[in-house]
matplotlib code that plots the C-alpha trace (Angstrom):
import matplotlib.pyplot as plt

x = [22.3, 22.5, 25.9, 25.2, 22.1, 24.6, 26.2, 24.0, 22.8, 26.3, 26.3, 22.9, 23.6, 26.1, 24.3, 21.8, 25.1, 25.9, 23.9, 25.3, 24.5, 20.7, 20.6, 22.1, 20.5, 16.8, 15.9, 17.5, 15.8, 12.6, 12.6, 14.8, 12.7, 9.3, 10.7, 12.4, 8.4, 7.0, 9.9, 9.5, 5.4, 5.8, 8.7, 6.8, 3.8, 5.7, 7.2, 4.9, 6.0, 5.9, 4.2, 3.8, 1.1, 2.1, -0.8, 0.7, -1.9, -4.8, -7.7, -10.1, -10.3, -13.6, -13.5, -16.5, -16.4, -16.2, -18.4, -15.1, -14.4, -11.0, -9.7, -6.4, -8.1, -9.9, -6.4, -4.9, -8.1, -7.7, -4.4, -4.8, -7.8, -6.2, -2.6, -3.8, -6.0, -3.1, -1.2, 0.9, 1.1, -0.6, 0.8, -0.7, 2.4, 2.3, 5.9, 7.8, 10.8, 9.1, 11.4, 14.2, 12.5, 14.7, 11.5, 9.5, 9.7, 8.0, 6.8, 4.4, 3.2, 0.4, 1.9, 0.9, -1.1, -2.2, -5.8, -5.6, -3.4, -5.8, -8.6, -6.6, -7.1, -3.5, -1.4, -0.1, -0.7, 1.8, 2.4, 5.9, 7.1, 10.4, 11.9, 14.3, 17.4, 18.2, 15.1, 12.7, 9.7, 10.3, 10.2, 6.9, 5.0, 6.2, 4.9, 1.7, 1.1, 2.2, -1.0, -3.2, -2.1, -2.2, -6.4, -7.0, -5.4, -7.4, -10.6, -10.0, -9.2, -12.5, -14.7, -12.7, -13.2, -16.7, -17.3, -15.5, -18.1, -21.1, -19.6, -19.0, -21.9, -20.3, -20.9, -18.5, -16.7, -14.5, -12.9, -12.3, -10.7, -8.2, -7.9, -8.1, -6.4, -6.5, -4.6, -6.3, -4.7, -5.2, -2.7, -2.3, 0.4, 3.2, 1.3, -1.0, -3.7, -6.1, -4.1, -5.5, -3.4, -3.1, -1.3, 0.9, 1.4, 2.7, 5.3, 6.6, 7.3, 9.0, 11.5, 11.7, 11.9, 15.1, 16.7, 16.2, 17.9, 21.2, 20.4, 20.4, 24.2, 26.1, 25.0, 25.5, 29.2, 30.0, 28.9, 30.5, 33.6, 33.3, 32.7, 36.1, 38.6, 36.7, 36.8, 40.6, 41.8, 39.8, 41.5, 38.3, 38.0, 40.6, 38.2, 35.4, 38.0, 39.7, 35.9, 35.5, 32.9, 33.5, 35.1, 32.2, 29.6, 31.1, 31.5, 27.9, 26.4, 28.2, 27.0, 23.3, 23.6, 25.0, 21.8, 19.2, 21.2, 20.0, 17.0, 16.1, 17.4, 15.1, 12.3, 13.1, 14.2, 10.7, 8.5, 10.2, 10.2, 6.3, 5.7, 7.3, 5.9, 2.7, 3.4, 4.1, 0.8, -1.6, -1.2, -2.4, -4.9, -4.2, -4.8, -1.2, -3.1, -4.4, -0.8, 0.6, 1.0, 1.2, 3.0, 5.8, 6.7, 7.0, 9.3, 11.4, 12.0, 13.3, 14.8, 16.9, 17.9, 19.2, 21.1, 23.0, 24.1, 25.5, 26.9, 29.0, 29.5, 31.4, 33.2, 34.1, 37.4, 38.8, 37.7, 39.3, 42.9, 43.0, 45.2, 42.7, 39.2, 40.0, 41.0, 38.2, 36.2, 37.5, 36.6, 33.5, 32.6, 33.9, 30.8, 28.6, 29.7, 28.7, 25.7, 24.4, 25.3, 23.6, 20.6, 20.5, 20.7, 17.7, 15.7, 15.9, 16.2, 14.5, 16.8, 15.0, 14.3, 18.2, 19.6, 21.0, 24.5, 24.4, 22.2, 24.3, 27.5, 25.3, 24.3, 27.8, 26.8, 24.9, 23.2, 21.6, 19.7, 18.1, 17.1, 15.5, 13.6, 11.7, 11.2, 9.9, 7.6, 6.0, 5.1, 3.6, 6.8, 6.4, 8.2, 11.0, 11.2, 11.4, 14.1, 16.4, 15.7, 17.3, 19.8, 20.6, 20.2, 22.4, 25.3, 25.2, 25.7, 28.5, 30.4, 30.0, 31.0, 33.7, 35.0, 34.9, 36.6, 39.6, 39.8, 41.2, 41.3, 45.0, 43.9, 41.1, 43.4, 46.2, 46.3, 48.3, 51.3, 51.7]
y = [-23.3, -19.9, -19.7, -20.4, -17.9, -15.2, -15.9, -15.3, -12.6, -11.0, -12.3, -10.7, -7.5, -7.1, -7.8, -5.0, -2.4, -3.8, -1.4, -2.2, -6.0, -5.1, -3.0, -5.4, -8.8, -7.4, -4.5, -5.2, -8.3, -6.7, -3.6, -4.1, -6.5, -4.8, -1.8, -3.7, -4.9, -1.0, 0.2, -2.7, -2.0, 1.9, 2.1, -0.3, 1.6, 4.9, 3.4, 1.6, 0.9, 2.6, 0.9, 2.2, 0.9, 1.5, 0.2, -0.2, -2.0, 0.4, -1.7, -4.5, -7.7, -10.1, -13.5, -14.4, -17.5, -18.0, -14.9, -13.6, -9.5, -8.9, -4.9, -4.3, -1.3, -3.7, -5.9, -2.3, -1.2, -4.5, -4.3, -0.7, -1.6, -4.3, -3.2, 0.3, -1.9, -3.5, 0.1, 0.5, 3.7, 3.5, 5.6, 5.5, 6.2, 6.1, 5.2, 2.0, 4.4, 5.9, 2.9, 6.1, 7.3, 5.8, 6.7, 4.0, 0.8, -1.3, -1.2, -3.5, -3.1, -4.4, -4.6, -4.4, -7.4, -8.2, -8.2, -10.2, -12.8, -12.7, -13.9, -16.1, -20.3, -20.8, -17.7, -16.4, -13.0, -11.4, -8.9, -7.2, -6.7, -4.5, -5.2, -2.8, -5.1, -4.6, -2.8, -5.0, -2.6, -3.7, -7.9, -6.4, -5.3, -7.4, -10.7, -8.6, -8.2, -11.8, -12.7, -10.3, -11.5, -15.3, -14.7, -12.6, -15.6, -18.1, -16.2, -16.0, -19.5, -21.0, -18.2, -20.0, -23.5, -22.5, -21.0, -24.3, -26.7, -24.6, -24.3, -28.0, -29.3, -31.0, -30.3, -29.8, -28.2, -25.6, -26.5, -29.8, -29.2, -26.7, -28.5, -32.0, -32.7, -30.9, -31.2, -31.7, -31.6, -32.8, -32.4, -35.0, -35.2, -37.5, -40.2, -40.2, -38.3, -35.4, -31.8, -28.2, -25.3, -23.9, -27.1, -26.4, -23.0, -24.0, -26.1, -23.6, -22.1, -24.2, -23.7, -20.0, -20.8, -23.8, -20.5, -18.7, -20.6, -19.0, -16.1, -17.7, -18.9, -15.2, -13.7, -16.4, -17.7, -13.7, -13.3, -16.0, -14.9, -11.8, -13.5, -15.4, -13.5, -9.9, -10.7, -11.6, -8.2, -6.0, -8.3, -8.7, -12.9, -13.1, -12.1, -14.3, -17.0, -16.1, -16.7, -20.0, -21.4, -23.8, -23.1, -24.9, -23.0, -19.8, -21.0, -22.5, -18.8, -18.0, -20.4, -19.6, -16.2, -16.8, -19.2, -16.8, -14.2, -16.4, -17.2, -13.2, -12.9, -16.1, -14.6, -10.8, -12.5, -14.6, -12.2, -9.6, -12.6, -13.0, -9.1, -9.0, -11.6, -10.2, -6.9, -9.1, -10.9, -8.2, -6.2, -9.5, -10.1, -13.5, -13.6, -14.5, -16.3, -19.8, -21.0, -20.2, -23.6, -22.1, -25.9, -25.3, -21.9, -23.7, -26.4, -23.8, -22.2, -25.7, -26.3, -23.0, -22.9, -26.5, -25.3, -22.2, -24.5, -27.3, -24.2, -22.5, -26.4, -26.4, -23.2, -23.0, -24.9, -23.5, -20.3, -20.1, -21.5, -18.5, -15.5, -12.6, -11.6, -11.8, -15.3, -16.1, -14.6, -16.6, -19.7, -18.4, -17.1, -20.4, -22.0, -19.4, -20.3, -24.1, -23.9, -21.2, -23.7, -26.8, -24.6, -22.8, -26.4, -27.3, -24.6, -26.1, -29.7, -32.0, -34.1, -37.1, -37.7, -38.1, -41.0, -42.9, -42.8, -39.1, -38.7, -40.6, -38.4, -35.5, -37.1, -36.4, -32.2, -31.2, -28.8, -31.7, -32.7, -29.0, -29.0, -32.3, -31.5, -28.3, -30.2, -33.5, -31.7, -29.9, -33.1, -35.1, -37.0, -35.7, -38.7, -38.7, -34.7, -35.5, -38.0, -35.7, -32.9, -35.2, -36.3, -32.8, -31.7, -35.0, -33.7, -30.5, -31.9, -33.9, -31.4, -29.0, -31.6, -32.3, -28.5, -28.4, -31.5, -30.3, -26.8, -25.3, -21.9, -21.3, -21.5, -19.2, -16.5, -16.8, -16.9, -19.5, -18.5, -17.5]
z = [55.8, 57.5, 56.7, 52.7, 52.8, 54.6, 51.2, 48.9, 50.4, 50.0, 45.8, 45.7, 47.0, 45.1, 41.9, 43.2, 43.3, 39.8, 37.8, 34.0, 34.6, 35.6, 32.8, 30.4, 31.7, 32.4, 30.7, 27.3, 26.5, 28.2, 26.0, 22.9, 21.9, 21.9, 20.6, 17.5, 16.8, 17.4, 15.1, 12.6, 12.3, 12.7, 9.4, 7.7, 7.5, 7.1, 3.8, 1.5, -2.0, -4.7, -7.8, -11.4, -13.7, -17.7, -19.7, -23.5, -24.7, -23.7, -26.0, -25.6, -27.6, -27.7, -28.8, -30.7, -30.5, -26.6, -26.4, -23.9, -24.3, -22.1, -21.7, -20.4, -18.8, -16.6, -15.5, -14.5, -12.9, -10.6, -10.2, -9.0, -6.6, -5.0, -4.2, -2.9, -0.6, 0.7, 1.9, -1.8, -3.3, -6.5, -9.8, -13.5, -16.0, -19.6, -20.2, -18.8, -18.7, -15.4, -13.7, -14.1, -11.4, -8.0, -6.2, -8.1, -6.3, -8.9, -12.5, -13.9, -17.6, -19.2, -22.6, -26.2, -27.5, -24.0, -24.6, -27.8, -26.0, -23.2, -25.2, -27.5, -27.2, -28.3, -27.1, -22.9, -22.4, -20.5, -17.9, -17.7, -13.7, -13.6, -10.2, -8.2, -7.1, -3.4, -1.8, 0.9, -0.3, -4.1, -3.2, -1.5, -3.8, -6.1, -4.1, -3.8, -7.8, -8.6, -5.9, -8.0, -11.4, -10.1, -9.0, -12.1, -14.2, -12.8, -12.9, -16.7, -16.8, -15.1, -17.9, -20.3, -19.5, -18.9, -22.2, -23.8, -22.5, -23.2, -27.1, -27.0, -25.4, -23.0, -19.3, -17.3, -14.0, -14.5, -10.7, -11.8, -15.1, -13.2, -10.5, -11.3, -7.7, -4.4, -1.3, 1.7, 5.1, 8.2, 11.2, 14.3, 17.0, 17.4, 18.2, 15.2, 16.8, 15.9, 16.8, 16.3, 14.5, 17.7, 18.8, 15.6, 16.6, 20.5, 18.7, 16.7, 19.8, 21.7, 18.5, 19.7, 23.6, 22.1, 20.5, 23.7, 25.7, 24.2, 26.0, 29.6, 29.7, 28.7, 32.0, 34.3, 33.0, 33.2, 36.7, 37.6, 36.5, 37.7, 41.4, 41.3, 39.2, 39.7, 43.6, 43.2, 41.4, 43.6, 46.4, 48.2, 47.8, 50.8, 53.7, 52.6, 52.2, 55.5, 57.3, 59.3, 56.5, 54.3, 50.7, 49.5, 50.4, 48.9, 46.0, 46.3, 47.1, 43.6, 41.2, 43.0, 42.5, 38.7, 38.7, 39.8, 37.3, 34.6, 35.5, 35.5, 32.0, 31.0, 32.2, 30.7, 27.5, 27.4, 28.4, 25.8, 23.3, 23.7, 23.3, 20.3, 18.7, 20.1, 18.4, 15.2, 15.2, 15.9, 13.1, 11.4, 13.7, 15.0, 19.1, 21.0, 23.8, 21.6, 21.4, 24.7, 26.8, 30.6, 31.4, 28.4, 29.8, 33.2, 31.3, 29.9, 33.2, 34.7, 32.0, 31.6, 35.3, 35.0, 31.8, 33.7, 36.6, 33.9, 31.9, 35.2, 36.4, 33.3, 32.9, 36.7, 36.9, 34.3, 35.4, 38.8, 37.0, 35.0, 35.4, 34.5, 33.6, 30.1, 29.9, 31.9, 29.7, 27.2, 28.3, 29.5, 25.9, 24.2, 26.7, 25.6, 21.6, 22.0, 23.8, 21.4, 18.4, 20.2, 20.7, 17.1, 15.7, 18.2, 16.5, 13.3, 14.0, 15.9, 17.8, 18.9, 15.3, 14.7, 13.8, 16.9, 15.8, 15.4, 18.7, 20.6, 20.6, 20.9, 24.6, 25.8, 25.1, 28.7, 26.5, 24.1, 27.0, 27.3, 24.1, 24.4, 27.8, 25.5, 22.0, 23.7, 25.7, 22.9, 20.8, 23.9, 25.1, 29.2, 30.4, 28.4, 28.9, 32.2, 32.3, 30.2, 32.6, 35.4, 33.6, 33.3, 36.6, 37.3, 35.0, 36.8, 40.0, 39.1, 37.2, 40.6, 43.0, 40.3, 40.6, 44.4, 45.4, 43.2, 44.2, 47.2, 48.0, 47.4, 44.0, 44.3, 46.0, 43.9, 39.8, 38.4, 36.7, 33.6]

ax = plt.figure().add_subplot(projection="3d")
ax.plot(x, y, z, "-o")
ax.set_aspect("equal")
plt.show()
């Protein structure tokens, strides 16, 4: 053991001296991502849309009969009120040719008739939104008015149906005419039982921490093949080689070294992860802290260590029968690509809910197994996290004793031929 520790001492100090990795595997993740949720907030603010009312219609009508007086003054007053509430810039035109105008985000006209058709029994009135193709601050507002227009329709609706039942004689609930049927909901766990939002909220991220898991392999497969092949150009591998310890136990101090490597950029990526989505939530005032599960954070932690060592258990022997850095990269990358399709599948799907025969093949993939450790966790399967966390950590081993018993340090020293 003192020899192995001597070991990874030596891969660690070097990973201190190796500046560009730090910088790439810790701080990135740790500060790209808050800063993409400043920046997001900050431009957002700093560009709200631009919306145009055009009132054409400009009159009121009254319908005697329901005793209903509608002005289009009042639909433009509302929509006015309520969109410069929400951080739009506001403009009163009197021309729908204002849309010329490339600084004009959105145009909505209250065109002629509307009044009349407003108060009408047997005709729609109408609302006119002209939509700028191609610009995130047009779809915007645009979602924005169609919200305005869909409460000030309804409004109108329920005075309707009211004024109908008083004329008629007939009473009668405005609510249940409009909405003869209502959806109520009600969430429980995966066992049929009661859950909170909050408990919905902590399984939508687990999805996230699934995705994350991507981020774990790149650094560890590329310090690992910088410990092999990068050792073997700068012809430095032969004096650790030449020592009386076993090859095993170098090549042990690696993979740890490439393990704690990924474990660093699990915990950057997380803890950048959870800023920015902190960022994100506070402007909309929800509080981070009722969704985070302490225990799944734990899980992803296991879990993403166990993933590195199955990802360099895998890339290692073909890693130290390559020629060069770049075809090690190679293979290292083509790791990298499969894991970071088995986990961007996991964010969308939930594997234990696949059909056998499609789960089943999916087994053979190390990286299944990761996925399944998170997603069963978050639905109240512990157990059967577990178990797929040991059969992971039992794949790993076997692939790394695999590796060793078939290397030898001749082909450590020296690259095949081409």
């Amino acid at each position: 053991m003192s020899d192995l520790t001597a070991l990874l001492w030596k891969e660690l100090l070097d990973l201190s001296r190796d500046y560009k990795t730090i910088l790439t595997t810790v701080l990135l993740p740790l500060i790209l991502l808050p800063i993409l949720g400043l920046v997001g907030i900050i431009l957002v603010s700093q560009q709200p849309a631009t919306v145009a009312l055009v009132d054409e219609d400009y009159c009121e009508s009254t319908n005697s009969m329901l005793n209903i007086t509608i002005s289009s003054r009042q639909v433009a007053e509302a929509l006015y009120e309520e969109l410069g509430k929400r951080g739009f810039k506001v403009i009163e035109s009197n021309d729908a040719s204002v849309v010329d105008d490339p600084l004009i985000d959105l145009v909505v006209v209250v065109p002629r008739g509307f009044a009349a058709n407003a108060t009408s029994l047997s005709s729609t009135a109408s609302i006119l939104v002209i939509k700028r193709a191609n610009v995130q601050a047009s779809a915007m507002a645009e979602q924005a008015v169609r919200e305005v227009i869909g409460w000030l329709s309804y409004s109108l609706a329920r005075v309707k149906v009211d004024a109908l039942s008083r004329y008629a004689g007939v009473e009668a609930s405005s609510e249940a005419i409009l909405s003869p049927i209502i959806v109520q909901q009600e969430i429980v766990t995966i066992v049929g039982e009661k859950a909170s939002v909050e408990e919905e909220l902590k399984g939508l991220l687990a999805r996230f921490l699934v995705l994350a898991l991507g981020i774990v392999v790149a650094p560890a497969t590329s310090f690992i093949v910088d410990g092999i092949i990068g050792e073997r150009e700068r012809k430095t591998i032969e004096m650790l080689v030449s020592l009386p310890i076993p090859l095993s136990k170098i090549i042990y101090s690696k993979i740890l070294a490439a393990t704690v490597v990924g474990i660093i950029a699990t915990l950057s990526d997380v803890a950048g992860f959870l800023t920015y989505i902190y960022l994100t939530l506070l402007v909309y005032g929800v509080q981070l802290m009722l969704f985070i599960d302490p225990l799944l954070l734990v899980v992803h932690a296991f879990t993403s260590f166990l993933t590195i060592l199955t990802s360099v258990a895998i890339a290692f022997p073909f890693i130290t029968r390559t020629r060069g850095i770049r075809s090690a990269s190679n293979i290292a990358g083509i790791v990298t690509i499969v894991a970071t399709v088995i986990f961007f599948a996991g964010f969308m799907v939930d594997y234990y809910k696949l059909p056998m025969n499609i789960r089943t093949p999916l087994y053979l993939i190390p990286f299944t197994h990761s996925v399944l450790a998170i997603q069963l966790y978050a639905v109240g399967y512990r157990l059967e996290s577990l178990l797929h966390a040991l059969t992971l950590l039992a794949l790993s081993a076997i692939l790394l004793l695999l590796s060793i018993r078939t290397l030898d340090s001749e082909k450590i020293l020296v690259a095949p031929p081409s």
